[in-house]
Short mmCIF file of the C-alpha atoms (twelve columns), coordinates in Angstrom:
data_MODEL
# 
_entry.id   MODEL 
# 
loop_
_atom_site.group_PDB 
_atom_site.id 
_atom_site.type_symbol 
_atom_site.label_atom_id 
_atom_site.label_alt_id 
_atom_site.label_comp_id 
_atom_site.label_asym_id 
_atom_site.label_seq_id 
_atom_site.Cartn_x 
_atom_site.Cartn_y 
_atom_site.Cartn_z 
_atom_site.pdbx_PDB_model_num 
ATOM 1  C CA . UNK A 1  79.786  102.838 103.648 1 
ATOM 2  C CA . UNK A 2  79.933  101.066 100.163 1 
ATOM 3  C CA . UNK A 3  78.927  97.603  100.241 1 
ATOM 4  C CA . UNK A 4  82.166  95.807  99.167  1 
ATOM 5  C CA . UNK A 5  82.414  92.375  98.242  1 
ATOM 6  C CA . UNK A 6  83.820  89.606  100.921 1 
ATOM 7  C CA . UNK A 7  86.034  87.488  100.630 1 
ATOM 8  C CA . UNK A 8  86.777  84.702  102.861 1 
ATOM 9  C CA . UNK A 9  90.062  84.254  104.886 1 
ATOM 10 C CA . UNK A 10 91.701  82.036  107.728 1 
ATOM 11 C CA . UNK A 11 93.129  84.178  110.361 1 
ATOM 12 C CA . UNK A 12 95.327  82.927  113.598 1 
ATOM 13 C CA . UNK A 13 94.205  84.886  116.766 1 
ATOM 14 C CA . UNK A 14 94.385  84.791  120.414 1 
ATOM 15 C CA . UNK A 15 92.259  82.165  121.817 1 
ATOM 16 C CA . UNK A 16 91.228  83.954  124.928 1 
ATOM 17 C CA . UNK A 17 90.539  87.294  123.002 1 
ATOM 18 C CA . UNK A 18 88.770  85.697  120.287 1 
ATOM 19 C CA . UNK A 19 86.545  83.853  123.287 1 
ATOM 20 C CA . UNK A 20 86.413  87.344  125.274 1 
ATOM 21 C CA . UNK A 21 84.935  88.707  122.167 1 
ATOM 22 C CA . UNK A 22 82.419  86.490  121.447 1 
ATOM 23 C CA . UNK A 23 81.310  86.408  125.029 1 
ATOM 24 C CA . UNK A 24 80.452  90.454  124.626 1 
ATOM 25 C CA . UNK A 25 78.896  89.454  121.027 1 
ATOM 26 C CA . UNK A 26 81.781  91.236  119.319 1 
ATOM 27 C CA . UNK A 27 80.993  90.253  115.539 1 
ATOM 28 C CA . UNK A 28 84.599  89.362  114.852 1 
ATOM 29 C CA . UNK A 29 84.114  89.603  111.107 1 
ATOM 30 C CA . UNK A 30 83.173  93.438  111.768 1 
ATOM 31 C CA . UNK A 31 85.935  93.954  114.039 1 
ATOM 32 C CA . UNK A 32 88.878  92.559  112.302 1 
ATOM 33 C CA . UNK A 33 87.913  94.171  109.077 1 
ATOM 34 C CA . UNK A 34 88.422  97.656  110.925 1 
ATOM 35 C CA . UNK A 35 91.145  96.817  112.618 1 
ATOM 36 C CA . UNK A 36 92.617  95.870  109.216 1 
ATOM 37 C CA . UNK A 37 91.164  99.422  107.861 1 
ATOM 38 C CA . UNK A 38 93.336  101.242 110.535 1 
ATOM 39 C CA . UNK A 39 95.982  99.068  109.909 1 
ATOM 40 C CA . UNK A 40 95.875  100.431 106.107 1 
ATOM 41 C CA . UNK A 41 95.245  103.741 106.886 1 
ATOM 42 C CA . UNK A 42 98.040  104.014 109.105 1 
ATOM 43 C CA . UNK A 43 100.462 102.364 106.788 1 
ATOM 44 C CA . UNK A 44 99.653  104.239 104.090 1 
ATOM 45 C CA . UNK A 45 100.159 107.426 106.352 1 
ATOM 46 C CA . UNK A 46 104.047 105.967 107.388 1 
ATOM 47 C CA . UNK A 47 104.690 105.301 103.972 1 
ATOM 48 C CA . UNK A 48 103.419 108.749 102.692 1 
ATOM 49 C CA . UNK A 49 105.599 110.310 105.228 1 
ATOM 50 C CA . UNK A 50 108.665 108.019 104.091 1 
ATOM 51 C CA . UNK A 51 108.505 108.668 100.166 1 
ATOM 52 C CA . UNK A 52 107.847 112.694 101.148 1 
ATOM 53 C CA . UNK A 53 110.374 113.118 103.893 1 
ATOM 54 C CA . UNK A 54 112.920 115.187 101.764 1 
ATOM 55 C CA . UNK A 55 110.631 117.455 100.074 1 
ATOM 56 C CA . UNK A 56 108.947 118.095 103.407 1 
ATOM 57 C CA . UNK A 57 112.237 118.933 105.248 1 
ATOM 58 C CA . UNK A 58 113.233 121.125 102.257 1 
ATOM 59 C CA . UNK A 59 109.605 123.034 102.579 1 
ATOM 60 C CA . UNK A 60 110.399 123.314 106.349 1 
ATOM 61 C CA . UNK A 61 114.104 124.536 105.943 1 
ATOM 62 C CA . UNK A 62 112.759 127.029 103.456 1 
ATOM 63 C CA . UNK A 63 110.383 128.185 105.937 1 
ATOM 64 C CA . UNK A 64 112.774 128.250 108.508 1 
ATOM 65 C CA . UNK A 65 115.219 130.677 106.708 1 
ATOM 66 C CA . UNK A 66 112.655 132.692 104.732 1 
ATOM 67 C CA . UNK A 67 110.031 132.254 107.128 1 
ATOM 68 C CA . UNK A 68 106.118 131.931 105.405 1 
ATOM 69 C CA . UNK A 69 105.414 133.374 102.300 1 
ATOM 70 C CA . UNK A 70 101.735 135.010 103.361 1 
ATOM 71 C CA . UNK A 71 103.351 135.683 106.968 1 
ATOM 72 C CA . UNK A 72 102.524 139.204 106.839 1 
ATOM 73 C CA . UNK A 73 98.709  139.082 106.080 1 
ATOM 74 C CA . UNK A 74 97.971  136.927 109.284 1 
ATOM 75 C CA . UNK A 75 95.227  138.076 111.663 1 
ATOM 76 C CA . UNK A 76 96.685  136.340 114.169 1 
# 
């Protein structure tokens, strides 16, 4: 993993989680930063799937009528 630079931030969490967490020694710096990763990941994922939603359903009706282009050299 690339060694980004940091940047501080104020964040409002639960109070018994955050106290949970640092009972267990869950660095919460660590944590939040990859729940925020997932968080990112995911979004950009749902908003992939938004912008590409018509070309994708075209491709699939295509495939539906024609059925797949290479269908016929498929070992399986």
């Amino acid at each position: 993993m690339n060694a980004q630079p940091k940047k501080a931030t104020n964040l409002t969490l639960d109070a018994s989680l955050i106290e949970e967490a640092r009972t267990l020694d869950v660095n919460l710096s660590r944590a939040a930063e990859e729940g925020l990763r997932v968080a990112v990941r995911q979004a950009r994922a749902d908003r992939w799937r938004a912008e590409n939603a018509e070309a994708l359903a075209s491709s699939n009706a295509w495939v539906e009528q024609h059925g797949l282009p290479l269908a016929r050299y498929r070992a399986f």
